[in-house]
C-alpha positions as semicolon CSV with decimal commas, in nm:
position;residue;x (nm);y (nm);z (nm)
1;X;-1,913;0,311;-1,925
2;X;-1,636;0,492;-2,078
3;X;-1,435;0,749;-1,894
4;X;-1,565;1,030;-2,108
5;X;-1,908;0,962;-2,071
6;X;-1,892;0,934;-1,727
7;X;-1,729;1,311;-1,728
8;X;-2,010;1,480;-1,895
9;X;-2,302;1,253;-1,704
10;X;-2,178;1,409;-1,367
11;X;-2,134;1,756;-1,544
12;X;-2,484;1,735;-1,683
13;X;-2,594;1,652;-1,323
14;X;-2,534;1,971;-1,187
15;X;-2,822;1,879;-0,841
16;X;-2,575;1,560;-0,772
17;X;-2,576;1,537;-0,387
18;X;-2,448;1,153;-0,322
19;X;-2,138;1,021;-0,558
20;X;-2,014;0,626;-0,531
21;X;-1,798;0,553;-0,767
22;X;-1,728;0,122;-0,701
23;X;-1,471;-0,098;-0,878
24;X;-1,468;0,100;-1,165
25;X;-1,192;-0,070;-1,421
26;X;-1,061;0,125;-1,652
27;X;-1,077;0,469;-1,552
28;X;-0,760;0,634;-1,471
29;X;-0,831;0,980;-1,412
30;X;-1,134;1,091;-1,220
31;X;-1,246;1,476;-1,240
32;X;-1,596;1,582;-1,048
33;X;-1,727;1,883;-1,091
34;X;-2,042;1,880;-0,881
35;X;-2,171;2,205;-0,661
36;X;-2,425;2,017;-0,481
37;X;-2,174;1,736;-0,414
38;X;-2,208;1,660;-0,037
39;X;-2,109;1,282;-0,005
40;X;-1,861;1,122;-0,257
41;X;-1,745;0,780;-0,218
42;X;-1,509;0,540;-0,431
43;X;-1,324;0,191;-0,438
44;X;-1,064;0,111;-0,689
45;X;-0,738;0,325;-0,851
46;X;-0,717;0,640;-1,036
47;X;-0,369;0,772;-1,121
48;X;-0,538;1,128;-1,052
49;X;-0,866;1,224;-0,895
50;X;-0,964;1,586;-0,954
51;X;-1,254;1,739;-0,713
52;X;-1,361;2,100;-0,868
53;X;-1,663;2,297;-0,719
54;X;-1,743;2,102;-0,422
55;X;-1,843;2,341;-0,166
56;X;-2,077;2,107;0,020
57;X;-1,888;1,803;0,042
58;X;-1,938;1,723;0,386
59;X;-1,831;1,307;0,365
60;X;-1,562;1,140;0,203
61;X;-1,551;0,745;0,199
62;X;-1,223;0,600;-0,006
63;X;-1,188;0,222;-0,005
64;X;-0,884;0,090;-0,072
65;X;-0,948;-0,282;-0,062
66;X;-0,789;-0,509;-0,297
67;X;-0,533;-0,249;-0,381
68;X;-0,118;-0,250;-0,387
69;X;0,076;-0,088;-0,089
70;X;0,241;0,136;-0,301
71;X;-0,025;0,256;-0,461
72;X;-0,229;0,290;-0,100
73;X;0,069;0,519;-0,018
74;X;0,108;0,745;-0,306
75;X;-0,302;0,814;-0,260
76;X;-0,304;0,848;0,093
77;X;-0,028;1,109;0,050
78;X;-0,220;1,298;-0,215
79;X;-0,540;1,305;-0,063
80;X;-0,438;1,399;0,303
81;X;-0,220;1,721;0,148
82;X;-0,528;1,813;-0,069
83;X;-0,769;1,754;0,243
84;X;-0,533;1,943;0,475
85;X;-0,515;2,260;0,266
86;X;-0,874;2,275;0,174
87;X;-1,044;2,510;0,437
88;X;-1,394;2,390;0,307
89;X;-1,334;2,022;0,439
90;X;-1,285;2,176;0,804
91;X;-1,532;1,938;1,025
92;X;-1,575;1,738;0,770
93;X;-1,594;1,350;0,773
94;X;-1,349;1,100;0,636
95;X;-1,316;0,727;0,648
96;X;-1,064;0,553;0,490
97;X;-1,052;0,125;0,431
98;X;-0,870;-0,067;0,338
């Protein structure tokens, strides 16, 4: 599936609830815009990942299996300063893999 579709497919899905986004070769960026979001999941790389409108995410599950250190590193640093200044993800639950 190309990147583009898979942008307006979760925008068209605006009752999405459960997001798992596997192995998913050549995608680079990754923007969700989902209001009913409450459990997002994904393995693989994305040189940005952009979460908009997600209110109920309650569970985050980011595999990093099969994946460079450096790379591990840079994400781990974005994704803990977004998840640290978002008030909404307060009791919220995380696993990381790797």
């Amino acid at each position: 599936m190309a990147q583009d579709m898979f942008d307006n497919l979760v925008v068209l899905c605006p009752l999405l609830e459960r997001l798992i986004m596997s192995i998913c070769d050549g995608f680079t960026h990754l923007n969700v815009d989902a209001p009913n979001l409450q459990y997002f999941a994904f393995g693989g790389s994305f040189e940005t990942v952009n979460l908009e409108n997600i209110l109920n995410l309650v569970e985050v599950d980011i595999n990093f299996c099969n994946e460079d250190l450096r790379w591990i590193l840079t994400a781990l640093a974005i994704w803990s300063s977004f998840l640290i200044d978002c008030p909404v993800f307060r009791g919220s639950q995380f696993r990381v893999a790797f």
